[in-house]
C-alpha positions in Angstrom: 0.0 0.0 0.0 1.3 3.1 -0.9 1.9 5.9 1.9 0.3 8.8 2.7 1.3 11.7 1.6 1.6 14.8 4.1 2.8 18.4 3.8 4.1 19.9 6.7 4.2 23.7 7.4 6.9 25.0 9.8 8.9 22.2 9.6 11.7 23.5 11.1 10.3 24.7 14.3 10.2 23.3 17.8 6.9 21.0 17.4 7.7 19.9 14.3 11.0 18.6 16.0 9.0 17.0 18.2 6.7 15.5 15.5 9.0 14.7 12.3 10.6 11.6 14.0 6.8 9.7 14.0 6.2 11.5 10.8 8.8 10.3 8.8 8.7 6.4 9.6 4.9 6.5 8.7 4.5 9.3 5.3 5.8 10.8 2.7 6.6 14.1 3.2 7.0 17.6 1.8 8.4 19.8 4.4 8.0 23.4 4.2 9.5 26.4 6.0 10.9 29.9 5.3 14.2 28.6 7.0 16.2 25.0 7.1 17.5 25.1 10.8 15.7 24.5 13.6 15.9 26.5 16.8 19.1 24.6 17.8 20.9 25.8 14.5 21.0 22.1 13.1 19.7 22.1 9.1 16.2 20.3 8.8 16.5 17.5 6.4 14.6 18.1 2.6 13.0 21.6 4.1 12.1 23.2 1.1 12.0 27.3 1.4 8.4 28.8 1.1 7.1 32.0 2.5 3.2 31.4 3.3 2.6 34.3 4.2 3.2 35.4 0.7 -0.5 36.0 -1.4 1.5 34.5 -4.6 0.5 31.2 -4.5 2.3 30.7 -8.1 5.7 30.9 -5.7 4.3 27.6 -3.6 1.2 26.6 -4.7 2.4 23.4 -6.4 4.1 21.4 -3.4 0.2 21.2 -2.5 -0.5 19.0 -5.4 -1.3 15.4 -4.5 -0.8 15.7 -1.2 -3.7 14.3 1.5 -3.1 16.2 4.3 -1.5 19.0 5.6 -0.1 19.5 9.2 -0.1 23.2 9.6 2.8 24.0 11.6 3.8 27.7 10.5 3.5 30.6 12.7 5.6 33.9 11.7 7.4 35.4 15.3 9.1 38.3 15.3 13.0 38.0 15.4 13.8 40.2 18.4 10.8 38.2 20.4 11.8 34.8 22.1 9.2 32.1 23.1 7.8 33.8 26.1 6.8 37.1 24.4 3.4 36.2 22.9 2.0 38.7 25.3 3.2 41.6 23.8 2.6 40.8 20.3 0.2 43.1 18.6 -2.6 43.2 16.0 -0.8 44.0 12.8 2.1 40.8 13.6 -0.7 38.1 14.6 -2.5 39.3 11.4 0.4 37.6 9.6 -0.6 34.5 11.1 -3.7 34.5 10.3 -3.7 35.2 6.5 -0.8 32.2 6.7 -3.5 29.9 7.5 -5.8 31.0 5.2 -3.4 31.1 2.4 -2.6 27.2 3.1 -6.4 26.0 3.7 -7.2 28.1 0.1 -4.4 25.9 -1.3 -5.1 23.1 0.3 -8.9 22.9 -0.7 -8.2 24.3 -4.5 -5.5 21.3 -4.5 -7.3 18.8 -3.4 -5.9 17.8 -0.1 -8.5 15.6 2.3 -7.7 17.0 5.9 -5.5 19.8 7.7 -4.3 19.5 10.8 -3.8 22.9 13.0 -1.3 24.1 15.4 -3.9 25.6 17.6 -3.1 27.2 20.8 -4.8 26.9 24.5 -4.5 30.6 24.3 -7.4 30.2 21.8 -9.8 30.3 25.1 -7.2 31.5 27.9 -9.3 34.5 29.6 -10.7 31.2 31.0 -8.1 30.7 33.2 -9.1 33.3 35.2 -11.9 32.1 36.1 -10.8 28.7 37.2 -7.9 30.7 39.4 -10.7 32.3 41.2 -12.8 29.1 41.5 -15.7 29.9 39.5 -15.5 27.3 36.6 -13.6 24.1 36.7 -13.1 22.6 33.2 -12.6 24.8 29.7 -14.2 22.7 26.9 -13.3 22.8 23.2 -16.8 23.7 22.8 -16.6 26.7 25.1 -17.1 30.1 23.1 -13.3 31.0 22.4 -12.2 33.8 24.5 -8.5 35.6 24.8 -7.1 39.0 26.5 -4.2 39.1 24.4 -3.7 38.9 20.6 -2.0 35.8 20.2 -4.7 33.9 21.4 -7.2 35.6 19.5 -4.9 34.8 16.0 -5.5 31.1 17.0 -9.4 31.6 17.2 -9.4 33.4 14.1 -7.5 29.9 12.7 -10.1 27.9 14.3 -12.7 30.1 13.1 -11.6 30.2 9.3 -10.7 26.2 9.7 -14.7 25.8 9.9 -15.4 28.2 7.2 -13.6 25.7 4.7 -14.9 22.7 7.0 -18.5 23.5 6.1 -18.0 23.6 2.3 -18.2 27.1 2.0 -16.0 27.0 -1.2 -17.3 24.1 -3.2 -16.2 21.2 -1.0 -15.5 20.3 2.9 -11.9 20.6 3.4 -11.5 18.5 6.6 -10.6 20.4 9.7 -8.8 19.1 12.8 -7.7 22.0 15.4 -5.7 21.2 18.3 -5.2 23.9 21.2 -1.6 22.7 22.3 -0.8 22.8 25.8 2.7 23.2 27.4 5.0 20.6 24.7 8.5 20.6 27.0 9.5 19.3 30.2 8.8 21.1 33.0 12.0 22.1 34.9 11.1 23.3 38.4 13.4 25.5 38.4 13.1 27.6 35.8 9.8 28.4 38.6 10.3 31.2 42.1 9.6 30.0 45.5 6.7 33.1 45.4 2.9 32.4 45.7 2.7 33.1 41.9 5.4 30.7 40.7 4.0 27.9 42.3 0.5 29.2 40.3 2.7 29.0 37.2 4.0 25.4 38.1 0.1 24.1 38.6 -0.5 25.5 35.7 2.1 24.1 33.3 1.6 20.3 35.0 -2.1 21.1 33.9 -0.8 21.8 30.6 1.8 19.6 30.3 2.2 17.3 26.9 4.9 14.5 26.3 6.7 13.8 23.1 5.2 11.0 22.5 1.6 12.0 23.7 1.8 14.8 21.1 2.7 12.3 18.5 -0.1 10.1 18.9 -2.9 12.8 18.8 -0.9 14.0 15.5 -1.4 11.0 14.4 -4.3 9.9 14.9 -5.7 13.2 13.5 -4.4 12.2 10.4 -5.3 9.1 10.1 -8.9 9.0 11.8 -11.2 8.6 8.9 -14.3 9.8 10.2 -14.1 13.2 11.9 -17.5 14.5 11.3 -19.2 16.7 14.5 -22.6 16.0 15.7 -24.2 18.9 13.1 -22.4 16.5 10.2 -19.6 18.8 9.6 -15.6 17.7 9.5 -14.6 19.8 11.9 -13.0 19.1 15.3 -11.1 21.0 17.7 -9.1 18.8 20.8 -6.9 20.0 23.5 -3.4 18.8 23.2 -2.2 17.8 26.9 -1.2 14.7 28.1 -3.9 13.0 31.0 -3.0 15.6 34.1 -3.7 14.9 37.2 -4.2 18.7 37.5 -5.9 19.0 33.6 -8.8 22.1 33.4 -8.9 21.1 29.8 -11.4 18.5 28.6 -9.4 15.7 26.2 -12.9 13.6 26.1 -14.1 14.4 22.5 -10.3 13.4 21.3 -10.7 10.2 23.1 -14.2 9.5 22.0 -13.7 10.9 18.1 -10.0 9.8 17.1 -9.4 7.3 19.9 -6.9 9.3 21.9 -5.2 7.4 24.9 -2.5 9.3 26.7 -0.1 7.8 28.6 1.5 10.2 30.1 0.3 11.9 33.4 2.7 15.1 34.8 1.9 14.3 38.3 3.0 10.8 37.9 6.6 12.0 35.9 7.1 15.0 38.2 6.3 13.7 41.4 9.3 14.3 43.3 9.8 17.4 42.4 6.0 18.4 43.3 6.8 17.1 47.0 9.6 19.2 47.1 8.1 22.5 45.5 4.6 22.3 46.2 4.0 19.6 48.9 6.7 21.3 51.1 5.9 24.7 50.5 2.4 23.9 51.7 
């Protein structure tokens, strides 16, 4: 049987590291990025250079072409802004982002392509959060009404949001739509976390969030290769949080296990427990 083939956008950033390993044993690929090194410096093997961003499809439009489904990776940052400065990114530099994924769903419907697969963000819905801080909600569904106080988290919406517009056929056809809100993809260093009131917050938080290599691969995975994604108003369209199964989750993961089969096996509060009886257990 012949494989499948998948296009992959940002495929030399940090979750495409994380991904490429699974990726590459199980598809074909076409990897696509505006650079060939990944944040470590190393060259990304067969990264071919393509600026989505860019409204001439002529430049790209053809790696598109016989491809079944595209794992949407991209996301333009500013150079002078590391990870942790999504907060302070403005309208006009998330707007990039957002005409990037329309650019590759209009290619990847006019092509052809079956599915796309989303980077999403938890930040899609992360004005939540202060709610469950204060006690007054408990769990954040992907079905909860998407709300964000900064505008990183509303570019990630506006993903999801124009992800459905192609998912309901809009355009001719149903271009298949699976968006998932990624948690926290790195090992949690205690450490990096102050002894204060509001770095052991930050701590809960991130084992809440927390996602293992090999937890991300598996929802990647089976979002590609799931063949029946369809919501209960009979569109393709499906939106999953992408933790691993915290002990201290306020995300809900049970639509990814019921729809794609989804089965975590990673817990943070299992893999970190001695250094949550030393940071938080102690300081209790």
């Amino acid at each position: 049987m012949s494989r499948r083939h998948v296009l992959v956008t940002g495929a030399s950033g940090y979750i495409a590291s994380q991904l490429l390993p699974a990726l590459r044993e199980r598809y074909t690929l076409t990897l696509l990025d505006v650079k060939e090194t990944n944040p470590r410096g190393e060259r990304v093997p067969e990264v071919k250079i393509a600026n989505l961003a860019d409204a001439d499809y002529e430049k790209y439009g053809h790696h598109f072409w016989g491809v079944d489904t595209v794992v949407h990776l991209g996301y333009y940052r500013p150079a002078q802004q590391g990870r942790g400065g999504w907060q302070r990114r403005g309208y006009h530099e998330e707007r990039v982002n957002v005409d990037m994924a329309y650019n590759v769903y209009r290619l990847a419907h006019d092509h052809g392509v079956r599915r796309v697969v989303v980077a999403s963000s938890n930040h899609a819905a992360d004005w939540y959060e202060h709610l469950i801080h204060q006690g007054l909600m408990d769990m954040v569904y992907p079905q909860t009404f998407p709300l964000s106080d900064n505008f990183y988290g509303w570019a990630k919406a506006a993903y999801e949001h124009i992800g459905f517009i192609f998912a309901t056929g809009y355009f001719g056809r149903p271009l298949e739509n699976i968006q998932i809100r990624i948690g926290a993809p790195r090992e949690i260093r205690v450490e990096d976390f102050p002894d204060t009131p509001e770095g052991r917050q930050r701590y809960r938080r991130d084992l809440g969030a927390y996602i293992s290599e090999r937890d991300l691969q598996q929802l990647f995975l089976k979002s590609i290769e799931t063949p029946q994604i369809t919501n209960e108003h009979g569109i393709p369209f499906q939106i999953f949080y992408g933790i691993s199964d915290n002990t201290r989750k306020f995300w809900s993961i049970v639509n990814a296990r019921k729809v794609i089969g989804y089965a975590p096996e990673d817990d943070s509060e299992v893999k970190y427990a001695r250094d949550i009886a030393q940071f938080l257990l102690s300081s209790s």
